[in-house]
Structure formats: C-alpha cells, structure tokens
GUSEDO-473676 format. One record per residue: residue in three letters; x, y, z of N, C-alpha, C, CB in turn. Coordinates in pm, whole numbers, plus 50000, padded with zeros to 5 digits. Each point is the difference from the previous one (the first is absolute). Glycine has a CB too. Layout:
N
ALAXYZXYZXYZXYZ ...
***
This chain:
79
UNK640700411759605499445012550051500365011549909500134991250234 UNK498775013849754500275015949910500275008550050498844998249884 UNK501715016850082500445008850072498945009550088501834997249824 UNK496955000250122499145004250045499174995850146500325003849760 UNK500164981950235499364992750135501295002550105498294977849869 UNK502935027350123500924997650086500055017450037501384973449898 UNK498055036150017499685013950070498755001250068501235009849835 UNK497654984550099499085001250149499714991050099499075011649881 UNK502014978350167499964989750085501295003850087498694981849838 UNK501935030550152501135001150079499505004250130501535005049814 UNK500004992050225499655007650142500015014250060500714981150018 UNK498835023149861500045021250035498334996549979502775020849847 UNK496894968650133498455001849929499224989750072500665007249746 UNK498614992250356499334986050029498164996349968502145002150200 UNK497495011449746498445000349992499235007350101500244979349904 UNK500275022550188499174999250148500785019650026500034961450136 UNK501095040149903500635006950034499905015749890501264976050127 UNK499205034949934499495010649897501614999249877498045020650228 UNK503094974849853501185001049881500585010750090498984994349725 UNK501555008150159501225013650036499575011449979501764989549939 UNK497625013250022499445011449929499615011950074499314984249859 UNK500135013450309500275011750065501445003650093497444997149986 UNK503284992450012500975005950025501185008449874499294981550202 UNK500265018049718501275006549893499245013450018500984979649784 UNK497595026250202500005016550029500585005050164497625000849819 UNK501924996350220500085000150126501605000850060497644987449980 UNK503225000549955501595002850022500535010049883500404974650109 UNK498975029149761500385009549940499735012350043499974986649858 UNK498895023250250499935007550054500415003450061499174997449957 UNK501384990350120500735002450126501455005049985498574982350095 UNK502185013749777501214999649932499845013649978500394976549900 UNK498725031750042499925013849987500005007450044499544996349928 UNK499575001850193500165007850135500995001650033498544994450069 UNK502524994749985501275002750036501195004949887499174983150177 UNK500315015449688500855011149940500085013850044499594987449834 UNK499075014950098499585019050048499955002050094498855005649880 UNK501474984550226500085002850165501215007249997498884978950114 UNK501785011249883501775002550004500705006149903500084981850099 UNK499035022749773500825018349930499775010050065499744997249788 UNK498625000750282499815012950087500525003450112498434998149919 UNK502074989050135501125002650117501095005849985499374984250070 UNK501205007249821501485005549948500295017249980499934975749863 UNK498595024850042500065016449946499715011750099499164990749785 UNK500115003350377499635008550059501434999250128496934998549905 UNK503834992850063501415001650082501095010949899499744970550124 UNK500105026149751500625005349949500205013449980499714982449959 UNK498475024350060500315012849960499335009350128500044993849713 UNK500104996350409499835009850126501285008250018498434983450124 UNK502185018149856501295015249993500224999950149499075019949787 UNK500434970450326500765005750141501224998350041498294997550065 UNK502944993249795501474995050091499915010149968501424979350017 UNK499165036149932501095008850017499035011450098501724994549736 UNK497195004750294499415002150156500674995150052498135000850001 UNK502114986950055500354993350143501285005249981498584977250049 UNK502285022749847501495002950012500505013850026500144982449856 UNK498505028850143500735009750042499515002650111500615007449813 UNK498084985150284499664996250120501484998550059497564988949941 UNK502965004450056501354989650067501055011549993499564971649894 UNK500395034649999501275004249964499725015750179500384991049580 UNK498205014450361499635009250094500314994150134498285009749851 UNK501544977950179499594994650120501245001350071498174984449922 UNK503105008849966501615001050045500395012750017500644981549883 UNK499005033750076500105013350027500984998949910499235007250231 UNK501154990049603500415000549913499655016749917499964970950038 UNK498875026250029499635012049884498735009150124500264981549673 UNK499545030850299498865006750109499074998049955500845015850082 UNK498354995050018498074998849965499835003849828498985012550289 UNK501815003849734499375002749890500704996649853499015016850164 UNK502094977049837500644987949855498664986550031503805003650015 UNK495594993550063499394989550010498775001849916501054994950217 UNK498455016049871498285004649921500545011649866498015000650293 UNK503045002149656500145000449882500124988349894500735018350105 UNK500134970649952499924994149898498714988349991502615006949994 UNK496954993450138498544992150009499085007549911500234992050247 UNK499405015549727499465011749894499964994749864501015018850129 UNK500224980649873501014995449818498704985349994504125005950028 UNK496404988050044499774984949986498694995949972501684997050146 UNK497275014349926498694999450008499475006549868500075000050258 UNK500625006049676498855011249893500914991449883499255033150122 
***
C-alpha cells in the first residue's frame, strides 16, 4: 500500500460523509467568540469604578463619616 491509498481510505474520510471540514470553522468561531466574549467581560468589570462607591456606601452606612464628607467625596469619585 502507498501512502496515498491509506490517506483517502481512512477513517476521517469514507466517500459518503462531508469530513471534517464543517466542523473546524464553526469550532474556530466559536473559540473566538468566547475569547472577545470574555476580554469584554473582564474589561467591563474592570473599569466599572463602583468598589470604592460601595466602600464609601458602607463606610456612610456605619456613620463613619456624614452626609456631607459622603456627597463630597462621592463627587471626587464621579468626575
């Protein structure tokens, strides 16, 4: 047998069947998607800015600090 009869007689190949061939775009898209899925997640956790919100929520909440140290430094945080 030549090398040639033992690649198109395999079993990725039977004549009849389409092959592999739509699944490799199809799982390569899909592989992409969930890249740029999950930077855009990452980046839109990353640069929502609400922990040091919530922490001076809490801090207000414990009467650490008053109204108006609160909505001053809520101010800061926002601009």
């Amino acid at each position: 047998m030549n090398a040639m009869t033992l690649t198109a007689h395999g079993p990725w190949h039977d004549g009849d069947a389409p092959g592999w061939w739509p699944v490799f775009p199809i799982g390569f898209g899909l592989f992409w998607l969930l890249v740029l899925g999950g930077g855009f997640y990452l980046l839109s956790k990353r640069t929502k800015g609400g922990g040091a919100e919530k922490v001076l929520a809490e801090r207000y909440a414990r009467g650490e600090i008053d109204e108006e140290e609160y909505r001053e430094r809520l101010g800061v945080l926002r601009s």
